[in-house]
C-alpha positions as CSV (number, residue, x, y, z in Angstrom):
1,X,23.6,-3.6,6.2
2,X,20.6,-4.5,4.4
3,X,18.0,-1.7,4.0
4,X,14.3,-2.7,4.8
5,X,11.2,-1.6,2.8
6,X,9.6,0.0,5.9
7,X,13.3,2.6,6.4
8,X,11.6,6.3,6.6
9,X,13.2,6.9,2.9
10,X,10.7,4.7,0.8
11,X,7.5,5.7,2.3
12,X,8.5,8.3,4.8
13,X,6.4,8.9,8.2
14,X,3.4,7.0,6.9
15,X,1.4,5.7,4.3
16,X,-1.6,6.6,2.3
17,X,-4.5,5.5,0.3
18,X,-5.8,8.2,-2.3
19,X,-9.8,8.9,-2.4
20,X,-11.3,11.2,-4.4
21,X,-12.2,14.6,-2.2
22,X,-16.1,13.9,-3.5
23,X,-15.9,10.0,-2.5
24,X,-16.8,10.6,1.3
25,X,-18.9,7.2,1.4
26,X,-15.8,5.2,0.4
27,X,-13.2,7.1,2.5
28,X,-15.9,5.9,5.7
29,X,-16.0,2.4,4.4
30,X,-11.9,2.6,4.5
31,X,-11.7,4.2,7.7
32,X,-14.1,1.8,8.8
33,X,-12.9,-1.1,7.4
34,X,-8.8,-0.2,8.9
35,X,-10.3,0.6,12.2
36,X,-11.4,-2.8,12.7
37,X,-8.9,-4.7,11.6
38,X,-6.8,-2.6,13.6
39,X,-9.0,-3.5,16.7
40,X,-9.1,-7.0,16.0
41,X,-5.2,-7.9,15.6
42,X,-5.4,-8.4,11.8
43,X,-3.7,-4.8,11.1
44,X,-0.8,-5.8,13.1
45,X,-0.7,-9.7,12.0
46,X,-0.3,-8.6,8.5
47,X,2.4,-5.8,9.6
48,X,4.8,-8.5,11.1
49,X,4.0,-10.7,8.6
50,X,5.2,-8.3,5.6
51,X,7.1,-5.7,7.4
52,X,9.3,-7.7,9.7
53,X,11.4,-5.5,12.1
């Protein structure tokens, strides 16, 4: 069986994306920025696209 890159042992339950504690303005513009992609259909276009189930 082939392992995928997605499998619970590379990246466990999730992934991340490091900001500095003091760099609230840019951690908004991220949440910001994933929540509408999300909303629009992009998040989960690029999801199949690279992570193929």
């Amino acid at each position: 069986a082939t392992e995928k890159v997605t499998d619970p042992q590379y990246f466990g339950t999730g992934l991340g994306i490091a900001v500095r504690p003091d760099n609230k303005a840019l951690l908004e513009k991220l949440n910001n920025a994933l929540a509408a992609i999300k909303a629009d259909g992009t998040y989960q276009k690029i999801s199949d696209q690279w992570f193929p189930q």
